[in-house]
PDB file of N, CA, C and O in Angstrom:
ATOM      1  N   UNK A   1      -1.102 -19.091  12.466  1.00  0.00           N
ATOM      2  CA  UNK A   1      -1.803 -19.101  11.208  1.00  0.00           C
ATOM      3  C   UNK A   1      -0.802 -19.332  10.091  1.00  0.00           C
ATOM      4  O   UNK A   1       0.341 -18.931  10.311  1.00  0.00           O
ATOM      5  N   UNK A   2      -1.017 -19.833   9.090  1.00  0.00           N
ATOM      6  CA  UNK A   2      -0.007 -20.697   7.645  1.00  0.00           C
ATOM      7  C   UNK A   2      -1.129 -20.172   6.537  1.00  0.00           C
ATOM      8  O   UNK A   2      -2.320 -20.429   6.362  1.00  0.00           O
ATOM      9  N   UNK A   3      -0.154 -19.302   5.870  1.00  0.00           N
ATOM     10  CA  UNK A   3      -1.121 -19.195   4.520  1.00  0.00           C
ATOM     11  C   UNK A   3      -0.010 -19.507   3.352  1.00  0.00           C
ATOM     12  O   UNK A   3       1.125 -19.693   3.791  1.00  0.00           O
ATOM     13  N   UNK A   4      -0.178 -19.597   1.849  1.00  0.00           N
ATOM     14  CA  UNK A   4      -0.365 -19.867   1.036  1.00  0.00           C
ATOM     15  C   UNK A   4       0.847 -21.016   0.801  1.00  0.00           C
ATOM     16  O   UNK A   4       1.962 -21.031   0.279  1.00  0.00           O
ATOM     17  N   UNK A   5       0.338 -21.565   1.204  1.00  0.00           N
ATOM     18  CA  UNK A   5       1.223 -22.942   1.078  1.00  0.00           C
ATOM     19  C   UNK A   5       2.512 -23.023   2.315  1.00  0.00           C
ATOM     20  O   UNK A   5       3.679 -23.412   2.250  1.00  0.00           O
ATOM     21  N   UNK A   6       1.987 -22.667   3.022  1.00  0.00           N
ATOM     22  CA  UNK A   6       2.898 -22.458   4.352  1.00  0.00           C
ATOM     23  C   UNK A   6       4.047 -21.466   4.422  1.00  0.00           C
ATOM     24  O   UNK A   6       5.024 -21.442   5.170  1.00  0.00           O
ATOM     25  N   UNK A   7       3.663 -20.639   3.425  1.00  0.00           N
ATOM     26  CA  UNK A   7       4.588 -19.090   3.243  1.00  0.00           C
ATOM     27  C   UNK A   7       4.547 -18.887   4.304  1.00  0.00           C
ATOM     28  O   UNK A   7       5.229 -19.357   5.215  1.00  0.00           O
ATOM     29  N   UNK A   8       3.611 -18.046   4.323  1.00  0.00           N
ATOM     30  CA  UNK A   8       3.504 -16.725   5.572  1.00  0.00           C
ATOM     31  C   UNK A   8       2.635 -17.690   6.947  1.00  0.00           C
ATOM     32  O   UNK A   8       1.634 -18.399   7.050  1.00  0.00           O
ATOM     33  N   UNK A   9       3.613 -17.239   7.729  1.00  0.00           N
ATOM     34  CA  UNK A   9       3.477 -18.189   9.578  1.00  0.00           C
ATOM     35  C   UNK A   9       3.585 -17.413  10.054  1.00  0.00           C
ATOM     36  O   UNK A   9       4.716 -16.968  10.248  1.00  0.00           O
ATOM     37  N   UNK A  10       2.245 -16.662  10.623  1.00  0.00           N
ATOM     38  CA  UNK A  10       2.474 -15.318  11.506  1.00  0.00           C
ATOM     39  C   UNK A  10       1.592 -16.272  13.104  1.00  0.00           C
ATOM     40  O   UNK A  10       0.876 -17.272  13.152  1.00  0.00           O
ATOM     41  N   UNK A  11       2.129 -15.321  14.188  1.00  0.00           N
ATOM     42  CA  UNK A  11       1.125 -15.450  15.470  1.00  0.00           C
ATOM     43  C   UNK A  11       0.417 -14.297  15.267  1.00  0.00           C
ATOM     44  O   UNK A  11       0.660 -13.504  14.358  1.00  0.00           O
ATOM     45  N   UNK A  12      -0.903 -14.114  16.506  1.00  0.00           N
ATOM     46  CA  UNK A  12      -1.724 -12.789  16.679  1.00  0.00           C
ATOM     47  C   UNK A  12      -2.722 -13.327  16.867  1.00  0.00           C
ATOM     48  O   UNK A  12      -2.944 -14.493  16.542  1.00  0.00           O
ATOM     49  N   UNK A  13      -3.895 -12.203  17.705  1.00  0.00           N
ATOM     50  CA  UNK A  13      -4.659 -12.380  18.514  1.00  0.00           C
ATOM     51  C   UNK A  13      -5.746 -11.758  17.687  1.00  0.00           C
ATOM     52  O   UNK A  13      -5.466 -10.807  16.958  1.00  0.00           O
ATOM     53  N   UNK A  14      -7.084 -12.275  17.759  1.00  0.00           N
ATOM     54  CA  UNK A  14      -7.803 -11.778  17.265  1.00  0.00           C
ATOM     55  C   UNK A  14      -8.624  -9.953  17.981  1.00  0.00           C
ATOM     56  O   UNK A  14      -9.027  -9.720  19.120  1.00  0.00           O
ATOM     57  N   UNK A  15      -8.596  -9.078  16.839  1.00  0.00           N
ATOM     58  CA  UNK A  15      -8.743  -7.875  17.023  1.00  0.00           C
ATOM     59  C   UNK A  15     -10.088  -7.550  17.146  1.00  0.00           C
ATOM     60  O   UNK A  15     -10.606  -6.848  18.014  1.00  0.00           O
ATOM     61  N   UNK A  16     -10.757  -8.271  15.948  1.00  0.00           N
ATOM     62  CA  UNK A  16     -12.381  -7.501  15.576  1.00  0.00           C
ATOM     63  C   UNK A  16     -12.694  -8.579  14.432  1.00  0.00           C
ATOM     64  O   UNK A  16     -11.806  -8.861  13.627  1.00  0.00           O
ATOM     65  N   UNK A  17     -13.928  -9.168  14.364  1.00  0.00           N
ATOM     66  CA  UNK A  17     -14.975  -9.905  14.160  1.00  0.00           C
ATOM     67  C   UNK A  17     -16.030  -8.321  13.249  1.00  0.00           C
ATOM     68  O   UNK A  17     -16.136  -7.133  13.556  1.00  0.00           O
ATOM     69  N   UNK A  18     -16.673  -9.256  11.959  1.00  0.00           N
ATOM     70  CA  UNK A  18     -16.900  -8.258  11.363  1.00  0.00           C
ATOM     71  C   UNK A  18     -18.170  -8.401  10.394  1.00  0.00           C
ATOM     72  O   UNK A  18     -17.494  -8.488   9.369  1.00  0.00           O
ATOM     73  N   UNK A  19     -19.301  -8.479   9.992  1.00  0.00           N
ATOM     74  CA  UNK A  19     -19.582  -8.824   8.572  1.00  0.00           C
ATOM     75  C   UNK A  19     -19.488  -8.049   7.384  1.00  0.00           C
ATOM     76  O   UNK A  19     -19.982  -6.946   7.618  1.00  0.00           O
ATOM     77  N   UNK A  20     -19.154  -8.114   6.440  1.00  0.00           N
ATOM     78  CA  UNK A  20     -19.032  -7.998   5.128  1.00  0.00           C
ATOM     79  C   UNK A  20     -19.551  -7.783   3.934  1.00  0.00           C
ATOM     80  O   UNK A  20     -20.779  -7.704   3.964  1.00  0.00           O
ATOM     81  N   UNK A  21     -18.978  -7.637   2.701  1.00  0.00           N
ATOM     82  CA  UNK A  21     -19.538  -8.313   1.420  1.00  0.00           C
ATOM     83  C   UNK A  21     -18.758  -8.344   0.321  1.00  0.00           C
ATOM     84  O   UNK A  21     -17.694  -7.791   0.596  1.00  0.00           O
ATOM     85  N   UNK A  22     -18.778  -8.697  -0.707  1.00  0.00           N
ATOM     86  CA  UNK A  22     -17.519  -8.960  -1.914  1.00  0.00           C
ATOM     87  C   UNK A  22     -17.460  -8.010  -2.393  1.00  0.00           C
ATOM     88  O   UNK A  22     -16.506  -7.866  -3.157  1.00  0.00           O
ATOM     89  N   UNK A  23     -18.494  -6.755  -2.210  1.00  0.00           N
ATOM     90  CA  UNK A  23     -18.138  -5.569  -3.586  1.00  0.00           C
ATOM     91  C   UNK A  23     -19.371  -5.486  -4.341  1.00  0.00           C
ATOM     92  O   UNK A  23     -19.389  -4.493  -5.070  1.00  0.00           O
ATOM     93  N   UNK A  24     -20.288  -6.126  -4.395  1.00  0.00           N
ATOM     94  CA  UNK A  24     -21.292  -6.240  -5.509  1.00  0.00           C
ATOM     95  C   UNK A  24     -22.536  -5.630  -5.058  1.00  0.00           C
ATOM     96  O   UNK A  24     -22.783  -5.883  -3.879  1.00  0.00           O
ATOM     97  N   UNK A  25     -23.078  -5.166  -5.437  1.00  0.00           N
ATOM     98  CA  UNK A  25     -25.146  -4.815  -5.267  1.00  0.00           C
ATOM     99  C   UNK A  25     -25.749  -6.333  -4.805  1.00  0.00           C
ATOM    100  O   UNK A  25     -25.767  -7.503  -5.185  1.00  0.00           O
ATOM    101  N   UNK A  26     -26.115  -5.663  -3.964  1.00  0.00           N
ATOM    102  CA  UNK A  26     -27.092  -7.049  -3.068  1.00  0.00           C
ATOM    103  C   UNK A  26     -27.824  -7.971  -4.332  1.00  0.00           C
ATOM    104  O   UNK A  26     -27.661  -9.180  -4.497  1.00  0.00           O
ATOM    105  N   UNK A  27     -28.680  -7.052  -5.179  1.00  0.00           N
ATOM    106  CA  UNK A  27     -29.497  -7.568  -6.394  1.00  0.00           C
ATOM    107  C   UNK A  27     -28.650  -8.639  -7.390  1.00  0.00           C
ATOM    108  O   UNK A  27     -28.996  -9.740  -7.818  1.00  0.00           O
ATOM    109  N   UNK A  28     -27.415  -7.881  -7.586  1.00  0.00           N
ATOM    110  CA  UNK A  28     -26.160  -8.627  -8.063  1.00  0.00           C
ATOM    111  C   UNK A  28     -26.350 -10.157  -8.127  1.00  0.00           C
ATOM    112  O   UNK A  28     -26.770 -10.773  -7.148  1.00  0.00           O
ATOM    113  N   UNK A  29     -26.025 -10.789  -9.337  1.00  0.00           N
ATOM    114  CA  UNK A  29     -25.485 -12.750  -9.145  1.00  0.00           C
ATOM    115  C   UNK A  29     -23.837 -12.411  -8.333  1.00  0.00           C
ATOM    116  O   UNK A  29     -22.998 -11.536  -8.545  1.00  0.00           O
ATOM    117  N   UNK A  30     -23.881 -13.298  -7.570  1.00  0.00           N
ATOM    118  CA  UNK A  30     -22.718 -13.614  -7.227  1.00  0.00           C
ATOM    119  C   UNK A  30     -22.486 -12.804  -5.357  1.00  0.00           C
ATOM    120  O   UNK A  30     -21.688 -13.053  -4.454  1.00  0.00           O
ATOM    121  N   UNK A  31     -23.535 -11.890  -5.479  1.00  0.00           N
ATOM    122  CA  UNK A  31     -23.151 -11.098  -4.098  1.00  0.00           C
ATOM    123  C   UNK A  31     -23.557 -12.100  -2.529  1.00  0.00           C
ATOM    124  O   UNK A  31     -24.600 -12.659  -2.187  1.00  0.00           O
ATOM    125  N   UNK A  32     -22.261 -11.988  -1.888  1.00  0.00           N
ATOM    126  CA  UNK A  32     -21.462 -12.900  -1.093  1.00  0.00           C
ATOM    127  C   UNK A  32     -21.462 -11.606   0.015  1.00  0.00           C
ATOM    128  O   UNK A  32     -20.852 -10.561  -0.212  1.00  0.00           O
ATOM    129  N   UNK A  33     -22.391 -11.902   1.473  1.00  0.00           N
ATOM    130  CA  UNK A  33     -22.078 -11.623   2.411  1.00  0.00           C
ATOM    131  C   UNK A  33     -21.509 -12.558   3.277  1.00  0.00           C
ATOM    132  O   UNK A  33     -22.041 -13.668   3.304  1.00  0.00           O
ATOM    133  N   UNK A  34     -20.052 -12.244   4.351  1.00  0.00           N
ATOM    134  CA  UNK A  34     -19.635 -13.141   4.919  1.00  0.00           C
ATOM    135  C   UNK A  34     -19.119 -12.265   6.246  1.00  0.00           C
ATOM    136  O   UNK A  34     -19.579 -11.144   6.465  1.00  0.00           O
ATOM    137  N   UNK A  35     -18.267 -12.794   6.981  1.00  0.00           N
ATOM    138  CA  UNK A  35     -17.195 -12.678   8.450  1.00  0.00           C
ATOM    139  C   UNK A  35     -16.350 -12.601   7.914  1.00  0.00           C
ATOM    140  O   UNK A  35     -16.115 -13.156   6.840  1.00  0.00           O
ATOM    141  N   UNK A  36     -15.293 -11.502   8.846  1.00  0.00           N
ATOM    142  CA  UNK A  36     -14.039 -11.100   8.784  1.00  0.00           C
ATOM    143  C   UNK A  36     -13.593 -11.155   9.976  1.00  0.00           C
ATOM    144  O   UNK A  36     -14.247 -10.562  10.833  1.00  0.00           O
ATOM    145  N   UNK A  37     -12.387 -11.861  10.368  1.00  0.00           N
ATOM    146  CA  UNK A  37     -11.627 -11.478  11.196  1.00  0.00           C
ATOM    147  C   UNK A  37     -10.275 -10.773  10.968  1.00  0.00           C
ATOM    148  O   UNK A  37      -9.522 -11.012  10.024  1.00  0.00           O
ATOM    149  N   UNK A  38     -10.061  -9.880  11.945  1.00  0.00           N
ATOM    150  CA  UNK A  38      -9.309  -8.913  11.838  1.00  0.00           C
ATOM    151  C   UNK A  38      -7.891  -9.521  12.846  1.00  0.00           C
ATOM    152  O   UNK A  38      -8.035  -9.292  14.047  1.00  0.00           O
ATOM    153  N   UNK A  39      -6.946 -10.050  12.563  1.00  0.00           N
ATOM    154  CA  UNK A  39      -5.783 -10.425  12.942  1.00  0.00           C
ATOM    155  C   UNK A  39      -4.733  -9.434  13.664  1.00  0.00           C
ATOM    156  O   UNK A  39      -3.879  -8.856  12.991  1.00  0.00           O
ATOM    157  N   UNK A  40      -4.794  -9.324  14.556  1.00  0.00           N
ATOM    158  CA  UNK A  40      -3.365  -8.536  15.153  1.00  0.00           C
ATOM    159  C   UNK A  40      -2.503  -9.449  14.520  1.00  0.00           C
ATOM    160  O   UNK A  40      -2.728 -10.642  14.315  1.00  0.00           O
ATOM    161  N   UNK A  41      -1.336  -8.697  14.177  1.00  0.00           N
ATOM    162  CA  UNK A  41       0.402  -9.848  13.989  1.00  0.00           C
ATOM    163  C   UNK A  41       1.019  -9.288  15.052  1.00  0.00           C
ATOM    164  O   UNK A  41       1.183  -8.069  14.999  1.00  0.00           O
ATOM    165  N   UNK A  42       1.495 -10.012  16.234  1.00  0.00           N
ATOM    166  CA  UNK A  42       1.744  -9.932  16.960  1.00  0.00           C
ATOM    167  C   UNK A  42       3.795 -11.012  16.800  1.00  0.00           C
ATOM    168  O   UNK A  42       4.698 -10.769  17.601  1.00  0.00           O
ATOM    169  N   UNK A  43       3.895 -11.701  16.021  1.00  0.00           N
ATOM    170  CA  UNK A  43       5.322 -12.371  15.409  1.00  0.00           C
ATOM    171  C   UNK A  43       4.634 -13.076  13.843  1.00  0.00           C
ATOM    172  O   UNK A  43       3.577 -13.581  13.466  1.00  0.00           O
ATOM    173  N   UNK A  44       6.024 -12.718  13.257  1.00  0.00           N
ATOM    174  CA  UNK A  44       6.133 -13.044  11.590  1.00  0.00           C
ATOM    175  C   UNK A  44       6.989 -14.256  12.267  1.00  0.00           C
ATOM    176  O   UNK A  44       7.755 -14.135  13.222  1.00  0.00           O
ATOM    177  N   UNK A  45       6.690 -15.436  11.563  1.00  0.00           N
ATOM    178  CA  UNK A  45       7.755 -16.702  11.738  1.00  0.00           C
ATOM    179  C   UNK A  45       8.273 -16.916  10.268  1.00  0.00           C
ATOM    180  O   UNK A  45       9.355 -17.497  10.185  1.00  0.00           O
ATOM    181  N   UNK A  46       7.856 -16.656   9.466  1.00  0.00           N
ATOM    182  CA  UNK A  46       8.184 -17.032   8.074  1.00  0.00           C
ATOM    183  C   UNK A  46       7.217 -15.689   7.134  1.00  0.00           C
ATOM    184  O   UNK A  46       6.088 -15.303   7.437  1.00  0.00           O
ATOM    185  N   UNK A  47       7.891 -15.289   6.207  1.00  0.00           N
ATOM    186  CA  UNK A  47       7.504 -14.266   5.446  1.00  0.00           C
ATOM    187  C   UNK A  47       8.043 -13.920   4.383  1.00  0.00           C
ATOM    188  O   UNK A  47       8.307 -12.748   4.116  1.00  0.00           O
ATOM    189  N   UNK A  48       8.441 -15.589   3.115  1.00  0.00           N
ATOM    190  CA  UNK A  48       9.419 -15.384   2.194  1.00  0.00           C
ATOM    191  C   UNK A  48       9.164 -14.334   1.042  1.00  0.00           C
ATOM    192  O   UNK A  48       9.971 -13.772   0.302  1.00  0.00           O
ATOM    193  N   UNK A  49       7.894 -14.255   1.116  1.00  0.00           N
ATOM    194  CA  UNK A  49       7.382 -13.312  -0.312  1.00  0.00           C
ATOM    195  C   UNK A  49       6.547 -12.038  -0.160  1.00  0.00           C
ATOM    196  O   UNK A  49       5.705 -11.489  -0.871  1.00  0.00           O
ATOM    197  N   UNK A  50       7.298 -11.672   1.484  1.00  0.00           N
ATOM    198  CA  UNK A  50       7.814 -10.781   1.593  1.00  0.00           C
ATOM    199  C   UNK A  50       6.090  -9.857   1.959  1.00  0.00           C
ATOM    200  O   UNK A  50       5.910  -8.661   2.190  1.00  0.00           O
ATOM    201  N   UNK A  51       5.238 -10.815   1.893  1.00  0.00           N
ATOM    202  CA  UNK A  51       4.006 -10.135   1.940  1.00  0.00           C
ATOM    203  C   UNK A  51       3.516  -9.437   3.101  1.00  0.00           C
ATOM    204  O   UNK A  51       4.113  -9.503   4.176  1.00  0.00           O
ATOM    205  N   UNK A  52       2.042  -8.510   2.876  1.00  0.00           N
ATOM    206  CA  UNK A  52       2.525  -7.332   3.303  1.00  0.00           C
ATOM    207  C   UNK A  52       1.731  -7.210   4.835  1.00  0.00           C
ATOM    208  O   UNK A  52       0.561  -6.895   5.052  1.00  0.00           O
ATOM    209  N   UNK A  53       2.566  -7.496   5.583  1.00  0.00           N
ATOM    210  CA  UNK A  53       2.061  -7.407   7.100  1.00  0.00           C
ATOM    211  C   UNK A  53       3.294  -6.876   7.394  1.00  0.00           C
ATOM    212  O   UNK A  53       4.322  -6.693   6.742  1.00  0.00           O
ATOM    213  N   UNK A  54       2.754  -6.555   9.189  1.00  0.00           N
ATOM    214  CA  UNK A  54       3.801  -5.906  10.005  1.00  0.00           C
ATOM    215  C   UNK A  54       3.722  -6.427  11.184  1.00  0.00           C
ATOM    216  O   UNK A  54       2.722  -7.145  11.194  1.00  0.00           O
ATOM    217  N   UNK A  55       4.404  -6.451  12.480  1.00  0.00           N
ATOM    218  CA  UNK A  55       4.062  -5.993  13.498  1.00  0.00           C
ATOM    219  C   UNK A  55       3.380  -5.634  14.381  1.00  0.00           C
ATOM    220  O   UNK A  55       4.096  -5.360  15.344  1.00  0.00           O
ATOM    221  N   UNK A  56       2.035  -5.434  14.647  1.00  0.00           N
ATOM    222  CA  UNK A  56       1.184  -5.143  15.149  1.00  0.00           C
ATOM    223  C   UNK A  56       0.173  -4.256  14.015  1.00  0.00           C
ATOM    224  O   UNK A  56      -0.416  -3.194  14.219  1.00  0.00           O
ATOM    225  N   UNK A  57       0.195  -4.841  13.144  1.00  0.00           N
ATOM    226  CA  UNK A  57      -0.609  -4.455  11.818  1.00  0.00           C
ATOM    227  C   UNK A  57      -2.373  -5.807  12.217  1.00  0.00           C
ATOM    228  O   UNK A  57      -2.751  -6.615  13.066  1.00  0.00           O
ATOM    229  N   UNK A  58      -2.740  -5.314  11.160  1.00  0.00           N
ATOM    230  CA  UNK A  58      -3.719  -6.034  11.071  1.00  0.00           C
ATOM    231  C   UNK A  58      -3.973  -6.899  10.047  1.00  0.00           C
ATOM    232  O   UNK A  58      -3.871  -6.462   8.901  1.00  0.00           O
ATOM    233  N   UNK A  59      -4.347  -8.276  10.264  1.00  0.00           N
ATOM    234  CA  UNK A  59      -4.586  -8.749   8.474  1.00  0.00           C
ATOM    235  C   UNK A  59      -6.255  -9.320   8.444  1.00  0.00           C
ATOM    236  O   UNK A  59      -6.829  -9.418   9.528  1.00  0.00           O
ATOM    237  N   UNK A  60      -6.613  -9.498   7.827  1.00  0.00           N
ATOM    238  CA  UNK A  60      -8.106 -10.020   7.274  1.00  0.00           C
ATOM    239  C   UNK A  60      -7.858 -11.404   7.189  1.00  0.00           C
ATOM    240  O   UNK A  60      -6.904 -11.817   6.529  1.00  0.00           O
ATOM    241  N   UNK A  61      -8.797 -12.335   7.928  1.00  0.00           N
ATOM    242  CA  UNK A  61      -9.327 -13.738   7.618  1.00  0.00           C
ATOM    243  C   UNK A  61     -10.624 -13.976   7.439  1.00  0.00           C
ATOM    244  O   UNK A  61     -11.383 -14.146   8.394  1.00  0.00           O
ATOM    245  N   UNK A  62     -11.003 -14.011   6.209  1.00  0.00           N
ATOM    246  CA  UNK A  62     -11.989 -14.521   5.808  1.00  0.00           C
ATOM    247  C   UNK A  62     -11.851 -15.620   4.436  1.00  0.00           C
ATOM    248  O   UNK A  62     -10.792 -15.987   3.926  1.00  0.00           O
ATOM    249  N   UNK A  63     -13.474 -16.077   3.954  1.00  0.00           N
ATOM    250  CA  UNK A  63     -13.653 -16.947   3.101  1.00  0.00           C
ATOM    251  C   UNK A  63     -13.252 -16.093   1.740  1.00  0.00           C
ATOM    252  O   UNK A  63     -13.856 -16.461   0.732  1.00  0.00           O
ATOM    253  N   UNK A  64     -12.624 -15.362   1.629  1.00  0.00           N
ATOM    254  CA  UNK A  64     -12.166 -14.251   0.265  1.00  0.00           C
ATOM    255  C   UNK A  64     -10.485 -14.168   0.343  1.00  0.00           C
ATOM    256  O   UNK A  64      -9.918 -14.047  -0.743  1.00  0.00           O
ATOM    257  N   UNK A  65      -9.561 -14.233   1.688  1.00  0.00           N
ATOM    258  CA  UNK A  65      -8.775 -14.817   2.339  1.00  0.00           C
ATOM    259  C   UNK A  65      -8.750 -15.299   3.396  1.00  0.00           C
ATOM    260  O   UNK A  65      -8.930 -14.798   4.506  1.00  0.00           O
ATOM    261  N   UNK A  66      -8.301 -17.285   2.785  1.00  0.00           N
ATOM    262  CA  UNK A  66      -8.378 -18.258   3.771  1.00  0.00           C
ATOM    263  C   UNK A  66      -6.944 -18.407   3.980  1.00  0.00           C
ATOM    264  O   UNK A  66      -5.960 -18.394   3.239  1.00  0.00           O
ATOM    265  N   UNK A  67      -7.150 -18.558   5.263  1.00  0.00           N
ATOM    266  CA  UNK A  67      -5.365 -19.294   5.510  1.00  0.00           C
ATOM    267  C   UNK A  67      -5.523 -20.815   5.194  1.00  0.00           C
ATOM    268  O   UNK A  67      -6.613 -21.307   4.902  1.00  0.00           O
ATOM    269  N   UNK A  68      -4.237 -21.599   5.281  1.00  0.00           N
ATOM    270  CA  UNK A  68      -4.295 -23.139   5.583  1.00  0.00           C
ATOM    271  C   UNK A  68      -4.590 -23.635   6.502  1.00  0.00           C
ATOM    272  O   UNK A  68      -5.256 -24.668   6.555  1.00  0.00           O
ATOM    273  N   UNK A  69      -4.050 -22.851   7.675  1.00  0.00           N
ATOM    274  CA  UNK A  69      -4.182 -24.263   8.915  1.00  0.00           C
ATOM    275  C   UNK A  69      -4.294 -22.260   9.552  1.00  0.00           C
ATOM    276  O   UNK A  69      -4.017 -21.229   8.939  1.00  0.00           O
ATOM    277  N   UNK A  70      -4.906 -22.514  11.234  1.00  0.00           N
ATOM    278  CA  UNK A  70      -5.149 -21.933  12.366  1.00  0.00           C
ATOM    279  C   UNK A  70      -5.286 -23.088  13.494  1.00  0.00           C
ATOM    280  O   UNK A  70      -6.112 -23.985  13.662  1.00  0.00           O
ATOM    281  N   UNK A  71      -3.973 -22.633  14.286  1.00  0.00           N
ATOM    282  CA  UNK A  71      -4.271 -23.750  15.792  1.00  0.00           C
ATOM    283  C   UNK A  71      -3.930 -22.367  17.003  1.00  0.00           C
ATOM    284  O   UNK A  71      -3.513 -21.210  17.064  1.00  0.00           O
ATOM    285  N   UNK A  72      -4.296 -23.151  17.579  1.00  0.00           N
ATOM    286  CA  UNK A  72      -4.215 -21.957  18.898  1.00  0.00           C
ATOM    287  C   UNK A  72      -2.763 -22.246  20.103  1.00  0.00           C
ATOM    288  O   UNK A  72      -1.802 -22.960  19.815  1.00  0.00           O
ATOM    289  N   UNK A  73      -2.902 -21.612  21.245  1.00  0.00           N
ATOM    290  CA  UNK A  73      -1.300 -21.550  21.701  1.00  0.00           C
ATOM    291  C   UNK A  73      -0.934 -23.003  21.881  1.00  0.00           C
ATOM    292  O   UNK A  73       0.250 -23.279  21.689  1.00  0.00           O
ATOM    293  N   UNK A  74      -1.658 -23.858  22.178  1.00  0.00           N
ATOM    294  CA  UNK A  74      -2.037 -25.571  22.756  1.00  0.00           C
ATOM    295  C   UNK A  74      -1.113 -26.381  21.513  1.00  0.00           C
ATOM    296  O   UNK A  74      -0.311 -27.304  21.662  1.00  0.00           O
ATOM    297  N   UNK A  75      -1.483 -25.767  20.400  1.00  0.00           N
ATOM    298  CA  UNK A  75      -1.248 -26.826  19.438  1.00  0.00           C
ATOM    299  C   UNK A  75      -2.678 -27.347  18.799  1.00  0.00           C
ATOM    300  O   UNK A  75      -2.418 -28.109  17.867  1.00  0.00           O
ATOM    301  N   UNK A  76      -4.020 -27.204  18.973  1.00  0.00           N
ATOM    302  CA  UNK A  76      -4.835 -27.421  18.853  1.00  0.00           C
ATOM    303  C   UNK A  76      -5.307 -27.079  17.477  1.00  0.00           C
ATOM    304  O   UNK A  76      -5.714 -25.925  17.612  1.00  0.00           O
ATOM    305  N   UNK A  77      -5.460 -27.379  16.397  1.00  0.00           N
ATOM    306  CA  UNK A  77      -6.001 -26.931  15.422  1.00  0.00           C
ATOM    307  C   UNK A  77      -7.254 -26.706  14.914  1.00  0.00           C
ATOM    308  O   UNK A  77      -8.037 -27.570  14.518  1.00  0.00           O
ATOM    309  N   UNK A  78      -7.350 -26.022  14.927  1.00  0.00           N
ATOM    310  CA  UNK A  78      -9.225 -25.246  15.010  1.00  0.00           C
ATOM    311  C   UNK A  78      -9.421 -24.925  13.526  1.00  0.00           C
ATOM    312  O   UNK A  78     -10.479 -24.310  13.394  1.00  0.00           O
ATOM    313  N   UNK A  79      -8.737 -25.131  12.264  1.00  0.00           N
ATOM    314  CA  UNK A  79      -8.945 -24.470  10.764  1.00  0.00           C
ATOM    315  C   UNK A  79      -7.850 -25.359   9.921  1.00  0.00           C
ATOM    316  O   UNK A  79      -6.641 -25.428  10.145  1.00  0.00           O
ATOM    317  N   UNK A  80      -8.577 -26.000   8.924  1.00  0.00           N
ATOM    318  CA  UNK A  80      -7.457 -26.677   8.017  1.00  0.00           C
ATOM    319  C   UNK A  80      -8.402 -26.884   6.699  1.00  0.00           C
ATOM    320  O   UNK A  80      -9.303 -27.707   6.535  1.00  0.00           O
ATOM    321  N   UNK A  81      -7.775 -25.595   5.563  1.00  0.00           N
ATOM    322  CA  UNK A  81      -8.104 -25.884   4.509  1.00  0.00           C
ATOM    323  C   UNK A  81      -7.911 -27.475   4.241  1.00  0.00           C
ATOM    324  O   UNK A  81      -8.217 -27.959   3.151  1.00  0.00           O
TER     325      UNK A  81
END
């Protein structure tokens, strides 16, 4: 996975699949139910700004945070902003 401009290049396996919402009252303009995936980091390859994962931490992928690109062990790319 490559997020914000190819900063952060972590590997990891997906943990937990999830649905959601932005924060708002259903009645709300703007209220956004969506999917979360829940990221094991399983290796940091790049992590200049130092952002905040770990190790066998967890991170959030969703449409609220998108990565750039997701390919799988193949090379296969399955996600490209």
């Amino acid at each position: 996975m490559e997020s914000d401009n190819s900063q952060l290049v972590l590997y990891g396996k997906i943990d937990t699949i999830y649905e959601t919402n932005n924060g708002l009252e259903e009645e709300d303009d703007g209220y956004k139910e969506f999917y979360v995936c829940a990221l094991r980091v399983e290796n940091i390859f790049n992590n200049p700004k130092d952002k905040e994962c770990h190790f066998g931490g967890l991170i959030e992928i969703s449409m609220e945070n998108e990565p750039i690109l997701i390919a799988l062990d193949d090379g296969s790319i399955i996600w490209r902003k």
